[in-house]
Gaussian input, Z-matrix of N, CA and C with variables (Angstrom, degrees):
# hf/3-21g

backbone

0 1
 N
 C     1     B1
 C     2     B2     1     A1
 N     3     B3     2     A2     1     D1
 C     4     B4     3     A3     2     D2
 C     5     B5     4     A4     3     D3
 N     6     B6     5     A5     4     D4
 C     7     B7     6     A6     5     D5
 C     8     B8     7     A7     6     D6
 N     9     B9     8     A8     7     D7
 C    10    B10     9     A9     8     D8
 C    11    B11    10    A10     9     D9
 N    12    B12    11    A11    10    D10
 C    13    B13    12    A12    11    D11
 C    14    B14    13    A13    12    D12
 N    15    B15    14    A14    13    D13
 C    16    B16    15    A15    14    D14
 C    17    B17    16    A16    15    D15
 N    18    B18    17    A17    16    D16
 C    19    B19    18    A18    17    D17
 C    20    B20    19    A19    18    D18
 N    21    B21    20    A20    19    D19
 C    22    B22    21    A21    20    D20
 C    23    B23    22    A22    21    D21
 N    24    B24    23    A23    22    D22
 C    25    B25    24    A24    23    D23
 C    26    B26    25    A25    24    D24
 N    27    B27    26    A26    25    D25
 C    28    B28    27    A27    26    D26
 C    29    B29    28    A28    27    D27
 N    30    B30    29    A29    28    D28
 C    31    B31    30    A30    29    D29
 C    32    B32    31    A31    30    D30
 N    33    B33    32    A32    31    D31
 C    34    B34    33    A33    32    D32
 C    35    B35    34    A34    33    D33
 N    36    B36    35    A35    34    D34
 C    37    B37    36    A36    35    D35
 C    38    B38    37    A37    36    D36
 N    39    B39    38    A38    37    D37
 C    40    B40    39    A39    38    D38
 C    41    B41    40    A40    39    D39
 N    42    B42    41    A41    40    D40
 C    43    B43    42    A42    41    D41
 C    44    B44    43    A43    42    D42
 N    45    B45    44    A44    43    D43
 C    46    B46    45    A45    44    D44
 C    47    B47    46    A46    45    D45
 N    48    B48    47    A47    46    D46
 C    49    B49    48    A48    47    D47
 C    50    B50    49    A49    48    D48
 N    51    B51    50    A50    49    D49
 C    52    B52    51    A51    50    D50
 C    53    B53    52    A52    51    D51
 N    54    B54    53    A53    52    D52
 C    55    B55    54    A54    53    D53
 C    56    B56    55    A55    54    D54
 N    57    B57    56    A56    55    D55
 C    58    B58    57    A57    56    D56
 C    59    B59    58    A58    57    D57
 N    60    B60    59    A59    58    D58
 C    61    B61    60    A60    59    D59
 C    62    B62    61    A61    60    D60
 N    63    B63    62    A62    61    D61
 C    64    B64    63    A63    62    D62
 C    65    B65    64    A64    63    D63
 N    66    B66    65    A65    64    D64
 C    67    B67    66    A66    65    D65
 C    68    B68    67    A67    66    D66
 N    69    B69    68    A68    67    D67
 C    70    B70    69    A69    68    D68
 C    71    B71    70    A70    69    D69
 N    72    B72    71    A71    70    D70
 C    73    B73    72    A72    71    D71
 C    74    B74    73    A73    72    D72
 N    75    B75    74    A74    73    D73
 C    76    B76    75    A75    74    D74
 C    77    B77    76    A76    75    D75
 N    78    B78    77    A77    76    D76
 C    79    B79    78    A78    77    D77
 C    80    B80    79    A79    78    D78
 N    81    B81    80    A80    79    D79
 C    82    B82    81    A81    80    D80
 C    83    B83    82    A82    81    D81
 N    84    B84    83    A83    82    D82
 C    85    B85    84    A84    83    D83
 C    86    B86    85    A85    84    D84
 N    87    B87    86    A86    85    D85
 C    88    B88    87    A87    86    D86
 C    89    B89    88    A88    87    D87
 N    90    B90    89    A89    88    D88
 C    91    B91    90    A90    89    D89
 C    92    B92    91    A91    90    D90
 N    93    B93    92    A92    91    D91
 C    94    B94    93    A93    92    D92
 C    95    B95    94    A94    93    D93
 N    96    B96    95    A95    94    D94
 C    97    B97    96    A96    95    D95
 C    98    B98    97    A97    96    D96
 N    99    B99    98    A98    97    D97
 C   100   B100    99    A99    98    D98
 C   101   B101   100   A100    99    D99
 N   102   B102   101   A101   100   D100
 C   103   B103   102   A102   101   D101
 C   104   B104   103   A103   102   D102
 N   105   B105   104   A104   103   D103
 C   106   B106   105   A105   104   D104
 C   107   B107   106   A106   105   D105
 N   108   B108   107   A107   106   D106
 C   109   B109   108   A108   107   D107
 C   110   B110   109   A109   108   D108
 N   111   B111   110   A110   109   D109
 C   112   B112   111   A111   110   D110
 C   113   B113   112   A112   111   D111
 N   114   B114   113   A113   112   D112
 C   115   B115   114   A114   113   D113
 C   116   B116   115   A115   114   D114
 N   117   B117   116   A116   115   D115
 C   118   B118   117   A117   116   D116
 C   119   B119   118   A118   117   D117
 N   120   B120   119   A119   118   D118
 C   121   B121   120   A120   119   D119
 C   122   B122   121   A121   120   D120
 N   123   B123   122   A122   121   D121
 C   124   B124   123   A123   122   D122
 C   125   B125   124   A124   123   D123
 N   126   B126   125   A125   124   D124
 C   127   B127   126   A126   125   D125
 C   128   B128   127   A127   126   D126
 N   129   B129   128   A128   127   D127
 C   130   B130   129   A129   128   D128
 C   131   B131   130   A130   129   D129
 N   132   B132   131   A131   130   D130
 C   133   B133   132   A132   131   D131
 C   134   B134   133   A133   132   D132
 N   135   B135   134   A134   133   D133
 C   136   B136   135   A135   134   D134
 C   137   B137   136   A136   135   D135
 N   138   B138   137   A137   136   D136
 C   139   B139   138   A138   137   D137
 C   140   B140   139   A139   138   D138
 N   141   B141   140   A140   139   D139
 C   142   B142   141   A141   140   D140
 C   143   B143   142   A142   141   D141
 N   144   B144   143   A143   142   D142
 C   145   B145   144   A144   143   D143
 C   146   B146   145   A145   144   D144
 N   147   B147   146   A146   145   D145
 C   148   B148   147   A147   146   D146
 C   149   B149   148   A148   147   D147
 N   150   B150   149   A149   148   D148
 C   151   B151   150   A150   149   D149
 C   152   B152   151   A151   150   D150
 N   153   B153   152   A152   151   D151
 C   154   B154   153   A153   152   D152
 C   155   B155   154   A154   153   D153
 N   156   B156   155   A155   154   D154
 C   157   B157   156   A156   155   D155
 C   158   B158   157   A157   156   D156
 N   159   B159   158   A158   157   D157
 C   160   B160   159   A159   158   D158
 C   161   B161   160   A160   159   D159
 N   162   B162   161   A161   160   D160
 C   163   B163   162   A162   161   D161
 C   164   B164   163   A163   162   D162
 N   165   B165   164   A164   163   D163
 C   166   B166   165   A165   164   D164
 C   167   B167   166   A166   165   D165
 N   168   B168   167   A167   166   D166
 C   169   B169   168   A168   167   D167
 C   170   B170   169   A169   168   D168
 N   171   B171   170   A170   169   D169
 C   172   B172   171   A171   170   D170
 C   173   B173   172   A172   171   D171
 N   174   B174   173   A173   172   D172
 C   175   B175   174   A174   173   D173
 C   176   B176   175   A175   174   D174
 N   177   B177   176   A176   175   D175
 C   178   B178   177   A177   176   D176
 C   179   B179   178   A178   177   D177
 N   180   B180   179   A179   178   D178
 C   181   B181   180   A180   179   D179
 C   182   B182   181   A181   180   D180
 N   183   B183   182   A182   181   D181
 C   184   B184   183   A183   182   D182
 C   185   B185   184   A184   183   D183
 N   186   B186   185   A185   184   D184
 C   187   B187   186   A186   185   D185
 C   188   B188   187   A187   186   D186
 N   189   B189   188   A188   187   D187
 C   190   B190   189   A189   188   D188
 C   191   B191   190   A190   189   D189
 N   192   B192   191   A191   190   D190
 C   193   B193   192   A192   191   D191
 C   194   B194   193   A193   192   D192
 N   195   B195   194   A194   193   D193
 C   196   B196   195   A195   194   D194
 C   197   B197   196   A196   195   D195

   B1=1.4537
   B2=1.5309
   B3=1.2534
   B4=1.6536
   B5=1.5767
   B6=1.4222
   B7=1.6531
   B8=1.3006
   B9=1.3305
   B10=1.1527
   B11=1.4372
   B12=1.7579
   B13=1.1486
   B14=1.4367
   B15=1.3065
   B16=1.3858
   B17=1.6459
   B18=1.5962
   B19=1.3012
   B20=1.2721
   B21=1.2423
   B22=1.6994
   B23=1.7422
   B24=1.6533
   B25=1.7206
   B26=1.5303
   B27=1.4388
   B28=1.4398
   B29=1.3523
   B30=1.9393
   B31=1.0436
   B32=1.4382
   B33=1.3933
   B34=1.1764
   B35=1.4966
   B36=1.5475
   B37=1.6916
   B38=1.8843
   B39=0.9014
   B40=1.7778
   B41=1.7428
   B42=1.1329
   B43=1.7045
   B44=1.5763
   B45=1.4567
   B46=1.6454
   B47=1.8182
   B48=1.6422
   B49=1.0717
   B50=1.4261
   B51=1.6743
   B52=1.2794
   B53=1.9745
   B54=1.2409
   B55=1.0173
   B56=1.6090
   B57=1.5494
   B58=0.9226
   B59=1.9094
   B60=1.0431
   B61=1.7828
   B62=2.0504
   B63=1.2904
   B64=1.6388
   B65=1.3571
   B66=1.2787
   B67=1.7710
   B68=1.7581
   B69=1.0582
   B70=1.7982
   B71=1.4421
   B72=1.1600
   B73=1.7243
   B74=1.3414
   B75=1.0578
   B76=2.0927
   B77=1.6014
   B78=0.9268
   B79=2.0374
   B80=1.2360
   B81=1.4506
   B82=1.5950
   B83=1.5209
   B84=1.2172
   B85=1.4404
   B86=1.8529
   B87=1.5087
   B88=1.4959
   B89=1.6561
   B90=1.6613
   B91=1.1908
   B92=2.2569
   B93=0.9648
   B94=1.0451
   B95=1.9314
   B96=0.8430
   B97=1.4362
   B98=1.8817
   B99=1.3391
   B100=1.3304
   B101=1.5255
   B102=1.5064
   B103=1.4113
   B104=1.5974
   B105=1.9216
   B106=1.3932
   B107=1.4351
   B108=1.1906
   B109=1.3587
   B110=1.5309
   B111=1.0515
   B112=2.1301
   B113=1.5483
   B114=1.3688
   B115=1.0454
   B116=1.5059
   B117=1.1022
   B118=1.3695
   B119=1.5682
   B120=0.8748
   B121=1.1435
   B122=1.8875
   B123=1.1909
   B124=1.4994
   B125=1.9258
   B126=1.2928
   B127=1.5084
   B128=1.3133
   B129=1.4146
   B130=1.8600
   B131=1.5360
   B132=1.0984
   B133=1.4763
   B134=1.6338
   B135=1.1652
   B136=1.2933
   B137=1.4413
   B138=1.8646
   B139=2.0127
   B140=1.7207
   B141=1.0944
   B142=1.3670
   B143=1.5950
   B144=1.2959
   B145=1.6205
   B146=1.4860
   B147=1.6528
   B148=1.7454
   B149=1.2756
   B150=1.9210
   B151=1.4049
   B152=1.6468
   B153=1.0862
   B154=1.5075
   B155=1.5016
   B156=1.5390
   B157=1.2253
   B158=1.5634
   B159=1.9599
   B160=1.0315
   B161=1.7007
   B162=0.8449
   B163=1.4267
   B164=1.9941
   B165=1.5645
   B166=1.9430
   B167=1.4034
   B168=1.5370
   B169=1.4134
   B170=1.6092
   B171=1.5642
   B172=1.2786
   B173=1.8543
   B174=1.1982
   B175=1.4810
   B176=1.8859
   B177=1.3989
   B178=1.7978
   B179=1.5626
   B180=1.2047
   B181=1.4877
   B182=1.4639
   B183=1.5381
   B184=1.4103
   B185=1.3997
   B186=1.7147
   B187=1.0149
   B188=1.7118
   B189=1.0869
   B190=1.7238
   B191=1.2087
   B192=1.2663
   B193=1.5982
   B194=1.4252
   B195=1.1520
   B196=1.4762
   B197=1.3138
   A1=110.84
   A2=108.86
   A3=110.29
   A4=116.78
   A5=105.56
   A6=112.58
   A7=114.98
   A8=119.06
   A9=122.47
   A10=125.96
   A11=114.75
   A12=140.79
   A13=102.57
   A14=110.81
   A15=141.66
   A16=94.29
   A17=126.55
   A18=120.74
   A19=123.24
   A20=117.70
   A21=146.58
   A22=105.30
   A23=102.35
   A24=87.55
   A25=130.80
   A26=112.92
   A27=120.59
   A28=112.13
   A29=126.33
   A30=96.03
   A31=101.63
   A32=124.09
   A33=111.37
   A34=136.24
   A35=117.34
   A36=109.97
   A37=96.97
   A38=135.05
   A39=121.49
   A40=115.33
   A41=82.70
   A42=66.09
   A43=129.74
   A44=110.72
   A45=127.63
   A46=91.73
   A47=123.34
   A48=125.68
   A49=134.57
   A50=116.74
   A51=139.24
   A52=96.65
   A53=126.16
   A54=133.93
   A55=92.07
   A56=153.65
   A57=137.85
   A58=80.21
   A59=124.95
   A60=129.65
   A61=95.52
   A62=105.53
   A63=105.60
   A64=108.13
   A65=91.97
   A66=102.87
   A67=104.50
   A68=123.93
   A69=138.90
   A70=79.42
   A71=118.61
   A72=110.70
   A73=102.08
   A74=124.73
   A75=102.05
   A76=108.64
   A77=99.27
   A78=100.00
   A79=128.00
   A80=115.57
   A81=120.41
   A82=104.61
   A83=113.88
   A84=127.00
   A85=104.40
   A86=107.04
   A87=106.65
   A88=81.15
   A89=93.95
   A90=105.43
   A91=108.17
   A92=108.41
   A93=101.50
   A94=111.02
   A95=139.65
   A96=146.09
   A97=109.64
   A98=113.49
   A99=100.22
   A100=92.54
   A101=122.79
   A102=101.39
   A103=90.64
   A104=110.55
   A105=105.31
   A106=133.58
   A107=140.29
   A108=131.59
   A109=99.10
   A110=95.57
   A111=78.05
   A112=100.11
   A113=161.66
   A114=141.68
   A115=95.38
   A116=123.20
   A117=142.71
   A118=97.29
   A119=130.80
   A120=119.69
   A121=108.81
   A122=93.78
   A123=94.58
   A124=126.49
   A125=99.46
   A126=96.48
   A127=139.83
   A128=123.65
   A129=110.90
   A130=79.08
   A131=153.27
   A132=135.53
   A133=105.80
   A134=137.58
   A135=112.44
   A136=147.49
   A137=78.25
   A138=79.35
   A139=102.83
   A140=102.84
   A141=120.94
   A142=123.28
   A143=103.92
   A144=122.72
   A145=117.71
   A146=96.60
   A147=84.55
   A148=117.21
   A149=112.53
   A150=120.18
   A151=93.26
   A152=115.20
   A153=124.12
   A154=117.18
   A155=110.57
   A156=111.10
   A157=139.95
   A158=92.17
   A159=115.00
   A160=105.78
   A161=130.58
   A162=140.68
   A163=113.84
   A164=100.03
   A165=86.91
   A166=98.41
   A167=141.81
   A168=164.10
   A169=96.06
   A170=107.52
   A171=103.32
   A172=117.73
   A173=116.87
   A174=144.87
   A175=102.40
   A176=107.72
   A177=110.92
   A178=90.56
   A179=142.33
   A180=117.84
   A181=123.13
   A182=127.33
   A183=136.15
   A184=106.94
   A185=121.02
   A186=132.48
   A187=135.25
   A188=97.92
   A189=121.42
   A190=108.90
   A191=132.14
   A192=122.33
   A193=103.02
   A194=131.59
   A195=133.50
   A196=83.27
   D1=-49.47
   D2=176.72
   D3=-46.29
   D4=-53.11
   D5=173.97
   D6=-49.57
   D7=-58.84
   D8=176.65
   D9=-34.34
   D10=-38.74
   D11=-147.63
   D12=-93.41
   D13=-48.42
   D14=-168.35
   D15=-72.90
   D16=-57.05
   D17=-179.14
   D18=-66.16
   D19=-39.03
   D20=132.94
   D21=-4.04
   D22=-86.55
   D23=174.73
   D24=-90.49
   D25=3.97
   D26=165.77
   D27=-70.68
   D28=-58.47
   D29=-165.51
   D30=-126.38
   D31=-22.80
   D32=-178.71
   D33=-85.07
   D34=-14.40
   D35=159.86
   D36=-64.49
   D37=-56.04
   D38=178.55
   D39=-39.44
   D40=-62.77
   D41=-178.25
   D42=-87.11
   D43=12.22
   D44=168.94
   D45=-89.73
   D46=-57.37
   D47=166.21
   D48=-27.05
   D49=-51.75
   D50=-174.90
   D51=-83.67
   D52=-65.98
   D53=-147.47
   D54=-83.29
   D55=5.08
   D56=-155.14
   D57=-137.96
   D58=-32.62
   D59=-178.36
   D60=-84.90
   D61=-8.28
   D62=174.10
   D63=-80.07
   D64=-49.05
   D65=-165.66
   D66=-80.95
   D67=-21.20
   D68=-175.58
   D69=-71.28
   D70=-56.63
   D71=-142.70
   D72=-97.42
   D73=-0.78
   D74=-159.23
   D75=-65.57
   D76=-50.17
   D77=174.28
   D78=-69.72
   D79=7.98
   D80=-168.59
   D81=-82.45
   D82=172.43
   D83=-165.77
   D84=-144.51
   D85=19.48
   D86=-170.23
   D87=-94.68
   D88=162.18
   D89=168.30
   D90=-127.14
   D91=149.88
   D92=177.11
   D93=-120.15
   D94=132.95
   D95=-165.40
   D96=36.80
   D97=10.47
   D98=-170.96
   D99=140.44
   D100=-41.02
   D101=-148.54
   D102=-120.23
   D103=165.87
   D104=168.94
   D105=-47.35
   D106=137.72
   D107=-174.06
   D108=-61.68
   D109=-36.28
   D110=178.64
   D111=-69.63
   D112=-18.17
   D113=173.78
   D114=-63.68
   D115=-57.80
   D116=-152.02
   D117=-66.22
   D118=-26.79
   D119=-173.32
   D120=-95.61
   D121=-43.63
   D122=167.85
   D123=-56.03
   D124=-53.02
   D125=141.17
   D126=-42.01
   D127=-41.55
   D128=-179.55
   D129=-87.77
   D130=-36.94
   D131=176.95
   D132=-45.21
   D133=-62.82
   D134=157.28
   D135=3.88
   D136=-76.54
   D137=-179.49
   D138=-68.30
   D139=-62.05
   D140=-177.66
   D141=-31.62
   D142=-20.89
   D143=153.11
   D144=-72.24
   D145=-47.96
   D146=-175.38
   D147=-66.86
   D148=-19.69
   D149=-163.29
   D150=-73.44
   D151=-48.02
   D152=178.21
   D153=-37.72
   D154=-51.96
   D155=177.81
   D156=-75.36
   D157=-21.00
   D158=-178.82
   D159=-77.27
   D160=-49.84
   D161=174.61
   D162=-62.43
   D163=-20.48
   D164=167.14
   D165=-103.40
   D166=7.31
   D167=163.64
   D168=-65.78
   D169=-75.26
   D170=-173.89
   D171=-58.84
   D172=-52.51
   D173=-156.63
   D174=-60.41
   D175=-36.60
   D176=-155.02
   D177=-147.87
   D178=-51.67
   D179=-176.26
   D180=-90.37
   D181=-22.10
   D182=-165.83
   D183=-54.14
   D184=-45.29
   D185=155.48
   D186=-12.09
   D187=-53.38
   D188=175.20
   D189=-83.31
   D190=-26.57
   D191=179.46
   D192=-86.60
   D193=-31.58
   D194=-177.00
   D195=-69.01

Protein backbone atom coordinates (compact mmCIF):
# COMPACT_ATOMS: atom_id res chain seq x y z
CA UNK A 1 0.00 0.00 0.00
CA UNK A 2 2.75 2.46 0.88
CA UNK A 3 4.38 1.96 -2.66
CA UNK A 4 1.48 2.36 -4.25
CA UNK A 5 0.90 5.59 -2.34
CA UNK A 6 4.29 6.88 -2.62
CA UNK A 7 4.17 6.25 -6.63
CA UNK A 8 0.69 7.68 -6.46
CA UNK A 9 2.09 11.14 -5.20
CA UNK A 10 5.52 11.06 -6.87
CA UNK A 11 4.53 10.55 -10.23
CA UNK A 12 1.18 10.16 -11.13
CA UNK A 13 -1.02 13.23 -9.75
CA UNK A 14 1.99 15.30 -11.94
CA UNK A 15 1.59 13.87 -14.88
CA UNK A 16 -2.48 13.46 -14.73
CA UNK A 17 -1.92 17.24 -13.45
CA UNK A 18 0.42 18.41 -16.35
CA UNK A 19 -1.15 16.31 -19.15
CA UNK A 20 -4.87 17.13 -18.33
CA UNK A 21 -3.95 21.42 -18.00
CA UNK A 22 -2.22 20.45 -21.72
CA UNK A 23 -5.15 19.19 -23.17
CA UNK A 24 -7.65 22.03 -21.13
CA UNK A 25 -5.46 24.62 -22.52
CA UNK A 26 -4.06 24.09 -26.05
CA UNK A 27 -6.56 26.48 -27.84
CA UNK A 28 -6.77 29.09 -25.18
CA UNK A 29 -5.98 32.64 -25.78
CA UNK A 30 -5.74 33.61 -21.86
CA UNK A 31 -2.73 35.03 -20.84
CA UNK A 32 -1.50 34.85 -17.37
CA UNK A 33 1.25 37.55 -16.12
CA UNK A 34 2.35 38.04 -19.75
CA UNK A 35 2.58 34.56 -20.86
CA UNK A 36 0.11 31.82 -22.46
CA UNK A 37 -1.75 30.00 -19.78
CA UNK A 38 -0.45 26.87 -21.23
CA UNK A 39 3.12 28.11 -20.56
CA UNK A 40 1.92 29.03 -17.25
CA UNK A 41 0.61 26.15 -16.38
CA UNK A 42 3.39 23.99 -17.36
CA UNK A 43 5.55 26.02 -15.20
CA UNK A 44 3.59 25.80 -11.74
CA UNK A 45 3.63 22.05 -12.87
CA UNK A 46 7.20 22.28 -12.15
CA UNK A 47 7.25 23.35 -8.72
CA UNK A 48 4.28 21.46 -7.99
CA UNK A 49 6.15 18.32 -9.09
CA UNK A 50 8.97 18.96 -6.91
CA UNK A 51 6.36 19.66 -4.08
CA UNK A 52 4.90 16.29 -5.04
CA UNK A 53 8.02 14.55 -4.81
CA UNK A 54 9.26 16.20 -1.98
CA UNK A 55 6.38 15.23 0.24
CA UNK A 56 6.39 11.13 -0.98
CA UNK A 57 10.44 11.81 -0.15
CA UNK A 58 9.48 12.96 3.16
CA UNK A 59 6.25 10.61 3.94
CA UNK A 60 7.76 6.77 2.75
CA UNK A 61 11.53 7.00 1.90
CA UNK A 62 13.31 9.55 4.49
CA UNK A 63 12.94 6.75 6.82
CA UNK A 64 15.59 4.47 5.18
CA UNK A 65 18.25 7.01 4.86
CA UNK A 66 18.23 7.77 8.56
Amino acid sequence: MNQFLNIFIGLIIPVVGLLSGIIAFSNSDFFVFGFPILYFWVFIWFVLTSVCISISWHFFDSKTIE
